[in-house]
ZADO-1210 file (C-alpha; in nm, 4 decimals, padded with zeros to 6 digits):
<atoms>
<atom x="11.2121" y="08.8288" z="07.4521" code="UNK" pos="1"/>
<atom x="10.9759" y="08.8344" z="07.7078" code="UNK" pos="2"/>
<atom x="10.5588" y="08.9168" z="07.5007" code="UNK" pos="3"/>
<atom x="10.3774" y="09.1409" z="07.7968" code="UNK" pos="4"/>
<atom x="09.9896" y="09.0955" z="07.6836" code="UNK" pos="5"/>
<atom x="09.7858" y="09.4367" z="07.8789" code="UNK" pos="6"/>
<atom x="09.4327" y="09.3910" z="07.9493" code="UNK" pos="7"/>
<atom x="09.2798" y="09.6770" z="08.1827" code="UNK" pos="8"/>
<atom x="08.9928" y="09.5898" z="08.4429" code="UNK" pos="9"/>
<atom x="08.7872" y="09.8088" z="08.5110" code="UNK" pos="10"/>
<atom x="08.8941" y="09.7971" z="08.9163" code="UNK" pos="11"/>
<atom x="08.6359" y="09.9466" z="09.1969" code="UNK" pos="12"/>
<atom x="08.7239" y="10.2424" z="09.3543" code="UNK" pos="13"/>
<atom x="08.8383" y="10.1561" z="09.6194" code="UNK" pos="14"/>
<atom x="09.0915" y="09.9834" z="09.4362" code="UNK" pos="15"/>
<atom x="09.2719" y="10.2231" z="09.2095" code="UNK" pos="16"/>
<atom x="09.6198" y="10.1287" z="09.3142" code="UNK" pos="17"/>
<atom x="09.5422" y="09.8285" z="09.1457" code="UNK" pos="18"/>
<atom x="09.6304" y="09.8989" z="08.7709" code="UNK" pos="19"/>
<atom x="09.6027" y="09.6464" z="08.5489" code="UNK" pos="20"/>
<atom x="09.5976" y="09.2534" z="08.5320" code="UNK" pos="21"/>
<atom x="09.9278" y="09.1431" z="08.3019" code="UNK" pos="22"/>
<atom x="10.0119" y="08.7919" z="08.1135" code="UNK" pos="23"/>
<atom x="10.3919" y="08.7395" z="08.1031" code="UNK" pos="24"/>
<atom x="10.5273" y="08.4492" z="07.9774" code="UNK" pos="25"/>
<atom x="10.1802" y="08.3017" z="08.0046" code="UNK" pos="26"/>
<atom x="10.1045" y="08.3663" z="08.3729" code="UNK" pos="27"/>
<atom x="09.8593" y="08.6532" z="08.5115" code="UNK" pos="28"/>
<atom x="09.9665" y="08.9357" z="08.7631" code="UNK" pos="29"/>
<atom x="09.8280" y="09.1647" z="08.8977" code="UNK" pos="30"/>
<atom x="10.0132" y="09.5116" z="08.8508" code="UNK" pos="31"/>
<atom x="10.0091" y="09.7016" z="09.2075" code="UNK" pos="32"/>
<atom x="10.0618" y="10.0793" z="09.3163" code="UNK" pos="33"/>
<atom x="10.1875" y="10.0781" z="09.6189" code="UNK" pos="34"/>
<atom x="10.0293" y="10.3301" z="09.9017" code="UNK" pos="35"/>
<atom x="10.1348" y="10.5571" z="10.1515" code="UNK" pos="36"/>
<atom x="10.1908" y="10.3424" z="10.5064" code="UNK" pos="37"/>
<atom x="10.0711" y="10.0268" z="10.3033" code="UNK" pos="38"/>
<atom x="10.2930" y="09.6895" z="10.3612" code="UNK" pos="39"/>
<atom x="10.3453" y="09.3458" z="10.1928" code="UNK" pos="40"/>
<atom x="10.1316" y="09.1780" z="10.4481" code="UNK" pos="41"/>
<atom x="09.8783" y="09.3811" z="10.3787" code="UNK" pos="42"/>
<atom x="09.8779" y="09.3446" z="10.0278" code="UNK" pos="43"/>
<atom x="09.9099" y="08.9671" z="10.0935" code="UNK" pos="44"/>
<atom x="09.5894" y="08.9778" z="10.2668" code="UNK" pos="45"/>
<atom x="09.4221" y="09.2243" z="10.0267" code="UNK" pos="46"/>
<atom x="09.4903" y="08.9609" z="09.6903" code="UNK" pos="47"/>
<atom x="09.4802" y="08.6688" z="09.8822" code="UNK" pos="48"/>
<atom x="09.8781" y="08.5587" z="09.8155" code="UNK" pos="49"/>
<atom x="10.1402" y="08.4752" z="10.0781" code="UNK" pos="50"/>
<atom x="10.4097" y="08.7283" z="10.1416" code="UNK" pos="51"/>
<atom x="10.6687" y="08.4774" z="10.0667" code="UNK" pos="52"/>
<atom x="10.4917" y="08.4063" z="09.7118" code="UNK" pos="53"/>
<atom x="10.4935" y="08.7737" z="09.6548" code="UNK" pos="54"/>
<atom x="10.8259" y="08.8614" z="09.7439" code="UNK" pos="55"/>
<atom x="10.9338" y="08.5556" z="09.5316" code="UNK" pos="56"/>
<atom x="10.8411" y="08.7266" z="09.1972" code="UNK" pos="57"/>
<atom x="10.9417" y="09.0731" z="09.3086" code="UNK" pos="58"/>
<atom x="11.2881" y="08.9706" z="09.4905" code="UNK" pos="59"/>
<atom x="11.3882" y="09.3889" z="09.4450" code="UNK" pos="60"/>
<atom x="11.1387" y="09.3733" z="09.7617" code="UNK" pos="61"/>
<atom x="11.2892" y="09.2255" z="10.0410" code="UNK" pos="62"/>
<atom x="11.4587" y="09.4581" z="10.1834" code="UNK" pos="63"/>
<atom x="11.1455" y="09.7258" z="10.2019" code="UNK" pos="64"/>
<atom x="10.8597" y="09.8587" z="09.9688" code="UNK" pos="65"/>
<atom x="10.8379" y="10.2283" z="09.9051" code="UNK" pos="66"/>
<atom x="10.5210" y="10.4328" z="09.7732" code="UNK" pos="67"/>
<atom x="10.4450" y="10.3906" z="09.4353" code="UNK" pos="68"/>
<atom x="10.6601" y="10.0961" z="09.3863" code="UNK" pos="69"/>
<atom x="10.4946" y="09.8467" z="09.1105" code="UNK" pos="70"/>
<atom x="10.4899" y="09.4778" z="09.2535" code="UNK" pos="71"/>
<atom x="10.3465" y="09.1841" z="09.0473" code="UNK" pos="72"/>
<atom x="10.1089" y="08.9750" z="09.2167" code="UNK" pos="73"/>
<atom x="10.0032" y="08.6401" z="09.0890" code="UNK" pos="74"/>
<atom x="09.6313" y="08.6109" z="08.9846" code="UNK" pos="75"/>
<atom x="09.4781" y="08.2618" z="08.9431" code="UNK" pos="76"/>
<atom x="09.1010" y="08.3378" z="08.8383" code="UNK" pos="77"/>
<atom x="08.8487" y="08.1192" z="09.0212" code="UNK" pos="78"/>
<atom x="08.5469" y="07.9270" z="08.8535" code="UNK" pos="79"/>
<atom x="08.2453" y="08.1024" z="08.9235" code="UNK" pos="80"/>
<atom x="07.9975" y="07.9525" z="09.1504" code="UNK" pos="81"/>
<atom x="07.6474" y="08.0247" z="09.2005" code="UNK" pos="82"/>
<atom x="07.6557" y="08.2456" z="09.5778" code="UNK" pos="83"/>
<atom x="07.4889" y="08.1043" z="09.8307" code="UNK" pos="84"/>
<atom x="07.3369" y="08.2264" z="10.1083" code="UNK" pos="85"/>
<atom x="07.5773" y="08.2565" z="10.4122" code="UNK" pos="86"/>
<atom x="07.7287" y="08.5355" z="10.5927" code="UNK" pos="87"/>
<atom x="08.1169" y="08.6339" z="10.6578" code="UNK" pos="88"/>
<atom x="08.2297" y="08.8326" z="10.9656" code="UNK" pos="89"/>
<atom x="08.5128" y="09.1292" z="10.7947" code="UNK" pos="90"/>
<atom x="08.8737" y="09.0556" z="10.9359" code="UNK" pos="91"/>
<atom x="09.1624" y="09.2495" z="10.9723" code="UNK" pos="92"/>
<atom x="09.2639" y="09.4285" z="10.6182" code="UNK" pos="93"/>
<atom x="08.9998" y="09.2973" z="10.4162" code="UNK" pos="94"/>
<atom x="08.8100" y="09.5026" z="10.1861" code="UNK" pos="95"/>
<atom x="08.4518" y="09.4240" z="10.0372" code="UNK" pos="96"/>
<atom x="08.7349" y="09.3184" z="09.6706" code="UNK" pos="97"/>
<atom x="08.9163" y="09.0832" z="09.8513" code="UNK" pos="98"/>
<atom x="08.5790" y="08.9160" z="10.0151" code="UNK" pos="99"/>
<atom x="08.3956" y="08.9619" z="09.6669" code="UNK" pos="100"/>
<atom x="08.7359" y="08.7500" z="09.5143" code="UNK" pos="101"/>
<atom x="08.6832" y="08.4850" z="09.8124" code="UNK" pos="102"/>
<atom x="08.3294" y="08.4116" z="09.7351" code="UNK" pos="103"/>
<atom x="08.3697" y="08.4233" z="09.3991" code="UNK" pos="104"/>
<atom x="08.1139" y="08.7725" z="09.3398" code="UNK" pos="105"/>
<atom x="08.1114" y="09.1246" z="09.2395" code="UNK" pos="106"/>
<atom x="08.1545" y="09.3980" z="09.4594" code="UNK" pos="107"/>
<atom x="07.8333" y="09.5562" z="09.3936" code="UNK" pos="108"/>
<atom x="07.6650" y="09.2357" z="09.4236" code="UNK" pos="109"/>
<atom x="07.7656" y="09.2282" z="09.8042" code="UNK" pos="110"/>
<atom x="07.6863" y="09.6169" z="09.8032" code="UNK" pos="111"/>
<atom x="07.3613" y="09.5258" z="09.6975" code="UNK" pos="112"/>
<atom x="07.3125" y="09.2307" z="09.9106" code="UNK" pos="113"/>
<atom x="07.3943" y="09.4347" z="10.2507" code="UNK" pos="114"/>
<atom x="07.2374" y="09.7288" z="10.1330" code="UNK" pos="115"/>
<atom x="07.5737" y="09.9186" z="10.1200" code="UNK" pos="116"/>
<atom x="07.6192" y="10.2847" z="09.8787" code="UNK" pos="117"/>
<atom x="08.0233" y="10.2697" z="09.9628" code="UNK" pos="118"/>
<atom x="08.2827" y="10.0984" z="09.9901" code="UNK" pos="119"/>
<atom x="08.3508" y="10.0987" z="10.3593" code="UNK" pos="120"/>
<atom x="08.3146" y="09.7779" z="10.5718" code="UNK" pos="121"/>
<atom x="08.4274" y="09.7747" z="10.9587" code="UNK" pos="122"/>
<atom x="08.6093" y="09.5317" z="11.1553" code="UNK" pos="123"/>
<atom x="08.3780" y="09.2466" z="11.2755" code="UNK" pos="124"/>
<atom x="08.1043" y="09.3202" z="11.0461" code="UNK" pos="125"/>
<atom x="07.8738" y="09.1170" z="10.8979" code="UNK" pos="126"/>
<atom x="07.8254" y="09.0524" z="10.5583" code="UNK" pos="127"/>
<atom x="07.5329" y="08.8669" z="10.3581" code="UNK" pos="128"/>
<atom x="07.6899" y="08.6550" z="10.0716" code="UNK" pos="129"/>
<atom x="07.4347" y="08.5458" z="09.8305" code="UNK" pos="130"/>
<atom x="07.1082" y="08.7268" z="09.6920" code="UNK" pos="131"/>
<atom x="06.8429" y="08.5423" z="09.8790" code="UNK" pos="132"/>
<atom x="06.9970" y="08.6831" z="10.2409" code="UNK" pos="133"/>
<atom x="06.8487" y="08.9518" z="10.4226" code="UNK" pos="134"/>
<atom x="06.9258" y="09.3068" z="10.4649" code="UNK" pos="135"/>
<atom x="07.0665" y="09.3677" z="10.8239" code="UNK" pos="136"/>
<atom x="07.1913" y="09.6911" z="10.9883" code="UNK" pos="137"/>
<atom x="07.5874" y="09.7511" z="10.9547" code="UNK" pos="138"/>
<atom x="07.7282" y="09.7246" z="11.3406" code="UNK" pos="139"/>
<atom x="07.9297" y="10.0401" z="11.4477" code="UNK" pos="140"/>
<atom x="08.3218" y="10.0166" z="11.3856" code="UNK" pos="141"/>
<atom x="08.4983" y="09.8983" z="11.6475" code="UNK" pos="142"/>
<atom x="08.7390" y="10.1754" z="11.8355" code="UNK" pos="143"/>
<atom x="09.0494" y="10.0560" z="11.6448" code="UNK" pos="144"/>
<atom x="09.3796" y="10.0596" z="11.9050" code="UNK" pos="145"/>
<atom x="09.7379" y="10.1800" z="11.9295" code="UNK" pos="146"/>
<atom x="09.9550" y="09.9125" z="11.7674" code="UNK" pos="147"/>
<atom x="10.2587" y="09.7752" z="11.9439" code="UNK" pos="148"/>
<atom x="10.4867" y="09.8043" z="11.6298" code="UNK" pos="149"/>
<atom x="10.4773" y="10.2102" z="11.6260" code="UNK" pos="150"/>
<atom x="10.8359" y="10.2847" z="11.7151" code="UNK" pos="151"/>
<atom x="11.1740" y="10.2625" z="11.6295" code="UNK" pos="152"/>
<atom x="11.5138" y="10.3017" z="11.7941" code="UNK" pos="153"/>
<atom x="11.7944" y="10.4530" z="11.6069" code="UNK" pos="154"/>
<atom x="12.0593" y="10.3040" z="11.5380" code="UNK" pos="155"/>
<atom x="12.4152" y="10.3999" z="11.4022" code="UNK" pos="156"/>
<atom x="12.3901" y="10.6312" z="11.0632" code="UNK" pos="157"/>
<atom x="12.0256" y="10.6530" z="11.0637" code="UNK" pos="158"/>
<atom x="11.8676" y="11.0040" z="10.9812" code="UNK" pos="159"/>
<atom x="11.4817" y="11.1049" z="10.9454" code="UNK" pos="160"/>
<atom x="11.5173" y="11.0758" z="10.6049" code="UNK" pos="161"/>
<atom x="11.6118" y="10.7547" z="10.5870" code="UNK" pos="162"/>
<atom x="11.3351" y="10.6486" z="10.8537" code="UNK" pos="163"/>
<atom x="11.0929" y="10.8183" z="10.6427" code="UNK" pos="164"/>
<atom x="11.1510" y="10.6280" z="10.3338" code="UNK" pos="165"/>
<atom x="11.1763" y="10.2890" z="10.5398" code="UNK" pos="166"/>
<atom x="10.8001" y="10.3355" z="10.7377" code="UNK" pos="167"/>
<atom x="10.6903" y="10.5328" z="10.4057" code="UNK" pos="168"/>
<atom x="10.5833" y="10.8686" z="10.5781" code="UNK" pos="169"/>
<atom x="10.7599" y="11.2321" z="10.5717" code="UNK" pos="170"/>
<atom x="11.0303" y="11.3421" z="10.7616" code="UNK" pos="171"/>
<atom x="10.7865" y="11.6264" z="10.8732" code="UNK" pos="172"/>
<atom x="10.5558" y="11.3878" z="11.0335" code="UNK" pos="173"/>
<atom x="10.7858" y="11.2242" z="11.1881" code="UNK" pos="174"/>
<atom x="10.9231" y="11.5438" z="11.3329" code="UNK" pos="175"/>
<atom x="10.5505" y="11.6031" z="11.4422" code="UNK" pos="176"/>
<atom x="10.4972" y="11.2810" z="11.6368" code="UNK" pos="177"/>
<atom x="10.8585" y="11.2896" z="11.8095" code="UNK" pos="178"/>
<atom x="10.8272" y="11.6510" z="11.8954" code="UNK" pos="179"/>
<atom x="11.1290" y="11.7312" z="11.7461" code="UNK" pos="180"/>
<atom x="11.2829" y="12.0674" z="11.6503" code="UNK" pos="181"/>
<atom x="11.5294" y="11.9860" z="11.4169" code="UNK" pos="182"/>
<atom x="11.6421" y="11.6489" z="11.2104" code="UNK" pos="183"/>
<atom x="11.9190" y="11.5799" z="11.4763" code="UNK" pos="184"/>
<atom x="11.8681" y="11.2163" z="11.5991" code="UNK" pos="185"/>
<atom x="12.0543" y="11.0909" z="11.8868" code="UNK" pos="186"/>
<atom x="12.1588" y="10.6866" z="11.8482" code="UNK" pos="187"/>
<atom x="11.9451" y="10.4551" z="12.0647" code="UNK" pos="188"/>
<atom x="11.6686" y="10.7070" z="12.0410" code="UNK" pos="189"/>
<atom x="11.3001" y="10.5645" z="12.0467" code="UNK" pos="190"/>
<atom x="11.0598" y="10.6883" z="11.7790" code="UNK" pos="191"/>
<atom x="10.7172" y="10.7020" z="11.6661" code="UNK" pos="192"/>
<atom x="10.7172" y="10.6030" z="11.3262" code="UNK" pos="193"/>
<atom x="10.3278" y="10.5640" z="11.2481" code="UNK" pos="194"/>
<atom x="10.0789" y="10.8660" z="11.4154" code="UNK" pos="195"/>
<atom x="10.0281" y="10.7760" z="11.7987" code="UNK" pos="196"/>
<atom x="09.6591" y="10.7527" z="11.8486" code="UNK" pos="197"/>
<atom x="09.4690" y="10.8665" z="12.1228" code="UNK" pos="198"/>
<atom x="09.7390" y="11.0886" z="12.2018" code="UNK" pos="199"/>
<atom x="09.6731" y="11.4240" z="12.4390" code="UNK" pos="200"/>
<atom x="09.7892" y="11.6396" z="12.1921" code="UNK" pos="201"/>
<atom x="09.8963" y="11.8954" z="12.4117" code="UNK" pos="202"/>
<atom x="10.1595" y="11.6898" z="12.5780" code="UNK" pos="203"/>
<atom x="10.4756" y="11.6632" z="12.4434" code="UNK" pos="204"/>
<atom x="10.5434" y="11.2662" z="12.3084" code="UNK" pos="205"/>
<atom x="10.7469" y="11.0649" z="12.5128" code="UNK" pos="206"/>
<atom x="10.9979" y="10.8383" z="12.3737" code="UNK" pos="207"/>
<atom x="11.2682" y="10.7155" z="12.5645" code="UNK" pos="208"/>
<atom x="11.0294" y="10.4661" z="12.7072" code="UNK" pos="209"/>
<atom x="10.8979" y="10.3180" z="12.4098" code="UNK" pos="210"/>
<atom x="10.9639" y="09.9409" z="12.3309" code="UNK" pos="211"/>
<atom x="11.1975" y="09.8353" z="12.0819" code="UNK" pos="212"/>
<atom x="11.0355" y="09.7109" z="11.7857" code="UNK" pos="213"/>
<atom x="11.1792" y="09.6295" z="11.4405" code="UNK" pos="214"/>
<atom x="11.1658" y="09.7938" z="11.0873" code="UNK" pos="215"/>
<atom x="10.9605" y="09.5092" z="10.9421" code="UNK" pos="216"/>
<atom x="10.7160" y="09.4863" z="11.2709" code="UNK" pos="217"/>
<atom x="10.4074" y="09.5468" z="11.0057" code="UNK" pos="218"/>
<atom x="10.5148" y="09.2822" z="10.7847" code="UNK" pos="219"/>
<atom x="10.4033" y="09.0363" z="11.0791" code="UNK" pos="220"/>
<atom x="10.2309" y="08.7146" z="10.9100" code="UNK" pos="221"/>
<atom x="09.9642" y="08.5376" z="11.0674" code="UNK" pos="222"/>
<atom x="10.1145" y="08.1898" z="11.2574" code="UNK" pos="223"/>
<atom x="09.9581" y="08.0068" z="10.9605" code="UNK" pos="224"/>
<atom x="09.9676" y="08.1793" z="10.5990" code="UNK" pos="225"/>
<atom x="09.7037" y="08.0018" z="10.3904" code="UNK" pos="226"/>
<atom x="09.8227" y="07.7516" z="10.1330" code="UNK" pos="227"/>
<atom x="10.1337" y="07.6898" z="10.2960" code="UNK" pos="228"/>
<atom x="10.2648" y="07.4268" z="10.6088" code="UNK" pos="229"/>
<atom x="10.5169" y="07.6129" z="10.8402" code="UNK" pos="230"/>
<atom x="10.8233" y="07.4103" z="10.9705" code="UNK" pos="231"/>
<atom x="10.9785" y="07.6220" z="11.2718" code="UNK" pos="232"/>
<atom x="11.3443" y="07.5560" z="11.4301" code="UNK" pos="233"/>
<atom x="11.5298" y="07.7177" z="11.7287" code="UNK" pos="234"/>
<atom x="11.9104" y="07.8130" z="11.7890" code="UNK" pos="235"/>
<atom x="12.1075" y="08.0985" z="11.8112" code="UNK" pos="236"/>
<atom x="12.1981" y="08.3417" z="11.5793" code="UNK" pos="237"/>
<atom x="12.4668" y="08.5390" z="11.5655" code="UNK" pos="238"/>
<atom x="12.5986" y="08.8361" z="11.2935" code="UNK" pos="239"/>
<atom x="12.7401" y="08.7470" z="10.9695" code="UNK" pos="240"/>
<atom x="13.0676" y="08.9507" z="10.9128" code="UNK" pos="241"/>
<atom x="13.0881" y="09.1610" z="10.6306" code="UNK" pos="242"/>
<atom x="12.7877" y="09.3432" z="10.5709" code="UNK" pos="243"/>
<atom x="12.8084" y="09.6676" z="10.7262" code="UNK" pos="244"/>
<atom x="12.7119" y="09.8287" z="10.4377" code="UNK" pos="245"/>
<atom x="12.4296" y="09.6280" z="10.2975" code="UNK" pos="246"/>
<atom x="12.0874" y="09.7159" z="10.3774" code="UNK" pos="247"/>
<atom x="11.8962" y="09.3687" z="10.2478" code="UNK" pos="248"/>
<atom x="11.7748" y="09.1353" z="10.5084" code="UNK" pos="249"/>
<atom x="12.0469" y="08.8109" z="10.4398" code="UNK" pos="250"/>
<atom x="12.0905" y="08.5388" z="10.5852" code="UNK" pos="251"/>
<atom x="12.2899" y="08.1932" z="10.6301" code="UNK" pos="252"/>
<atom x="12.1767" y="07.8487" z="10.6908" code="UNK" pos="253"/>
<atom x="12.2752" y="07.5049" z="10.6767" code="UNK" pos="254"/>
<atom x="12.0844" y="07.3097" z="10.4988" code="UNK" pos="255"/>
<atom x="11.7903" y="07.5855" z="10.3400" code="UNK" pos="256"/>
<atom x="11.8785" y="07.6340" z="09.9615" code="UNK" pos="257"/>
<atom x="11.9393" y="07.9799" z="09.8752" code="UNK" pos="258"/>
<atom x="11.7013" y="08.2391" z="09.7919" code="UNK" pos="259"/>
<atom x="11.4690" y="08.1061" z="10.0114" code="UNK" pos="260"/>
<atom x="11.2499" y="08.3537" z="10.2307" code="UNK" pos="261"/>
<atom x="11.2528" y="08.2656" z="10.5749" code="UNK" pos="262"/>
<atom x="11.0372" y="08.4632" z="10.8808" code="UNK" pos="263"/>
<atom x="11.2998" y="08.4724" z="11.1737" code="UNK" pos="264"/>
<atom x="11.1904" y="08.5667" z="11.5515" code="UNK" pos="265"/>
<atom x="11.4075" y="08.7372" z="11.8379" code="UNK" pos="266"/>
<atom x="11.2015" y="08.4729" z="12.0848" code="UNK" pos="267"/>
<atom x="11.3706" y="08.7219" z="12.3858" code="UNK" pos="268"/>
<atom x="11.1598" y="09.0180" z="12.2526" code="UNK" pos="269"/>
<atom x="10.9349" y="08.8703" z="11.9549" code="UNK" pos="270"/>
<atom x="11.0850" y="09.1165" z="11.6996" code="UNK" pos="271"/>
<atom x="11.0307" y="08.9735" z="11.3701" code="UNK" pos="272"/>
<atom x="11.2120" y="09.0036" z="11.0194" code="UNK" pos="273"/>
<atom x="11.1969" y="08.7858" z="10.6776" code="UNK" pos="274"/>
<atom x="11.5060" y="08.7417" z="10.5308" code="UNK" pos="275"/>
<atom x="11.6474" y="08.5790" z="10.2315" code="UNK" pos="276"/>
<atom x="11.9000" y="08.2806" z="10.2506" code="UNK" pos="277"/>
<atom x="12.2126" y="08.4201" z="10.0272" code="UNK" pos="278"/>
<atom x="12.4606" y="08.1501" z="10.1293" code="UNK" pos="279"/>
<atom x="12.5673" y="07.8378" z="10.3002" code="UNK" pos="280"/>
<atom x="12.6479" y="07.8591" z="10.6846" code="UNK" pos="281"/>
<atom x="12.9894" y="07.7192" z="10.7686" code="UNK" pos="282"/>
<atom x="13.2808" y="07.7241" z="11.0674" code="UNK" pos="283"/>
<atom x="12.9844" y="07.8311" z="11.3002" code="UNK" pos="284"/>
<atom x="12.9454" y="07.6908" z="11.6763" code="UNK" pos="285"/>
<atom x="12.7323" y="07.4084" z="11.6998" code="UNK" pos="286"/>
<atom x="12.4653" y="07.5539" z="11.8471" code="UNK" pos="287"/>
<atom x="12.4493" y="07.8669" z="11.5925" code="UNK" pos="288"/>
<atom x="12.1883" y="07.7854" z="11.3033" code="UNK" pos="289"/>
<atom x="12.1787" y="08.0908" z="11.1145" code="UNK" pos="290"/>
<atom x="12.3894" y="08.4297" z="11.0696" code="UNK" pos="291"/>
<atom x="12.2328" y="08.7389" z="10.9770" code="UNK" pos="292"/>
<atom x="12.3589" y="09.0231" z="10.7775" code="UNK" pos="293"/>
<atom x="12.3997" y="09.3538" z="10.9568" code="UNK" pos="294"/>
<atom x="12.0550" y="09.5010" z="10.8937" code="UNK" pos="295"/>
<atom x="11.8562" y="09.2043" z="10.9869" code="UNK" pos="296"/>
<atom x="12.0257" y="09.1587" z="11.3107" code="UNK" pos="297"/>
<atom x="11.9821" y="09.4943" z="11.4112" code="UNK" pos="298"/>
<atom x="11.6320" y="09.5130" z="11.3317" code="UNK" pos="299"/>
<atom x="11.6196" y="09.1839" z="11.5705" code="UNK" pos="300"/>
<atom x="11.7160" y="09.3779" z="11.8172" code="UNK" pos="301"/>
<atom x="12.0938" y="09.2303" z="11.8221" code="UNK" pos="302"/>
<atom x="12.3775" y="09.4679" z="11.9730" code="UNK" pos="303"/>
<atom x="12.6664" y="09.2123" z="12.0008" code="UNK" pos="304"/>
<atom x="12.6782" y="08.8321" z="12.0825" code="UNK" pos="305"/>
<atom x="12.4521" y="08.5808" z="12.0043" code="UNK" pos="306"/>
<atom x="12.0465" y="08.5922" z="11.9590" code="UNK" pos="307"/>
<atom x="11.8259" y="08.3075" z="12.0478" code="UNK" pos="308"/>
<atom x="11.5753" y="08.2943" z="11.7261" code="UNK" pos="309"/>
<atom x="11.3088" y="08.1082" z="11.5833" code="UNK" pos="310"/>
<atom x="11.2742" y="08.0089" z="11.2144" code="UNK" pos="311"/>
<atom x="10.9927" y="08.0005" z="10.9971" code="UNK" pos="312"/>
<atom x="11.0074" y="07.8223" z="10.6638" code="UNK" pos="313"/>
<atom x="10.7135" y="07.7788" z="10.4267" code="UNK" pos="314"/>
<atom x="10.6722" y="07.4330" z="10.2255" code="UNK" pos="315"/>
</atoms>
């Protein structure tokens, strides 16, 4: 019987979907709400842990995270070092807890070195890291802009309510930023599934010209996912029969053991999915090195025939 040991941390605001660090079987995790619109790459960048490491100890999660899910996330506490006094420009998703975790601080120790009375850091600012740095002006946010991954085309049996619980938003919204008068979708459709920004909001929204993107376009990793070394390989892909029904990103390979997350790219359109290896590829043309399940190859972007992919496994 597994002995769950609870300690509660007393988390920064900012923070509150984060609800308590837990010790099972002698490891640490951290216990995780998850938000409205928030994804596992996100998250991955928020705790400092590798989407492939997280989905590894909640394997419920690969085919989608929904709000208010609970997700462990391994914690490995750092030894604390004496801060120094250097300065670290904010990147994309951080947040002053995950910076504070990097440099081994506090968050109200970095509040206090930049001079800071909330949480809120912008893209591309500047941050003093150590108590003997001065306090410098915060530069203005920068105008953030439209992503590329905002739509979705329909595909067969799909409804707004089942779009709303895959991109975590209402069906109402949705309705909103489609300009659509009643849940009727029409297959092959292309829709905004996160607010369009910038938007004249007196113009009815487009969206028959909107590129297709894929259901898992915000789960994009960076080319290089710290503490891990990438091995990539190209073929074709083509659909692996039998799984209509199933909505879970699957996959076969060769020689990749299973249960194995893999990142796999539509190199004609750079869609991108991670699936899970769930068996052996066999009888396939020689120059066919994976088969997806139904769901993964339509979020590729497949329709029929064969894809030409790239793979991404993590050693």
């Amino acid at each position: 019987m597994i002995k769950l040991l609870f300690v509660f941390l007393s988390w920064a605001p900012s923070d509150a979907d984060s609800l308590r660090l837990e010790t099972i079987d002698g490891k640490q995790f951290i216990i995780h709400q998850v938000e409205a619109k928030e994804t596992l790459y996100a998250i991955s960048r928020r705790y400092n842990v590798p989407v492939t490491v997280i989905l590894a100890n909640n394997p419920s999660s690969d085919g989608g995270i929904s709000v208010g899910k609970l997700l462990r996330v391994p914690y490995t506490p750092k030894p604390k070092q004496a801060a120094t006094a250097v300065t670290h420009a904010v990147a994309q998703g951080e947040t002053l807890y995950s910076i504070a975790r990097q440099y081994n601080v506090t968050v109200d120790e970095l509040k206090k070195w930049n001079n800071l009375t909330d949480n809120e850091i912008s893209l591309g600012q500047t941050l003093n890291i150590g108590k003997s740095a001065p306090v410098i002006e915060t530069p203005p946010k920068l105008i953030e802009q439209q992503s590329v991954s905002s739509t979705h085309t329909v595909a067969a049996k799909e409804t707004l309510y089942s779009l709303a619980r895959q991109y975590n938003v209402t069906v109402q919204q949705l309705k909103e930023w489609n300009n659509l008068t009643s849940d009727e979708l029409k297959l092959g459709a292309s829709l905004y599934v996160v607010q369009p920004k910038y938007a004249n909001t007196n113009q009815p929204i487009s969206v028959a010209a909107k590129p297709v993107t894929t259901m898992q376009a915000t789960l994009k990793v960076n080319e290089r996912i710290i503490g891990t070394e990438e091995v990539k390989e190209q073929g074709m892909a083509e659909l692996m029969e039998g799984t209509e029904g199933n909505r879970k990103y699957l996959a076969q390979h060769k020689t990749i053991k299973l249960g194995t997350i893999l990142k796999v790219k539509n190199l004609a359109t750079n869609q991108e999915v991670f699936v899970r290896i769930s068996s052996m590829l066999s009888g396939a043309d020689a120059d066919v090195i994976m088969r997806l399940s139904k769901s993964a190859y339509i979020q590729l972007g497949g329709v029929e025939g064969k894809l030409k992919i790239e793979v991404t496994s993590y050693k």
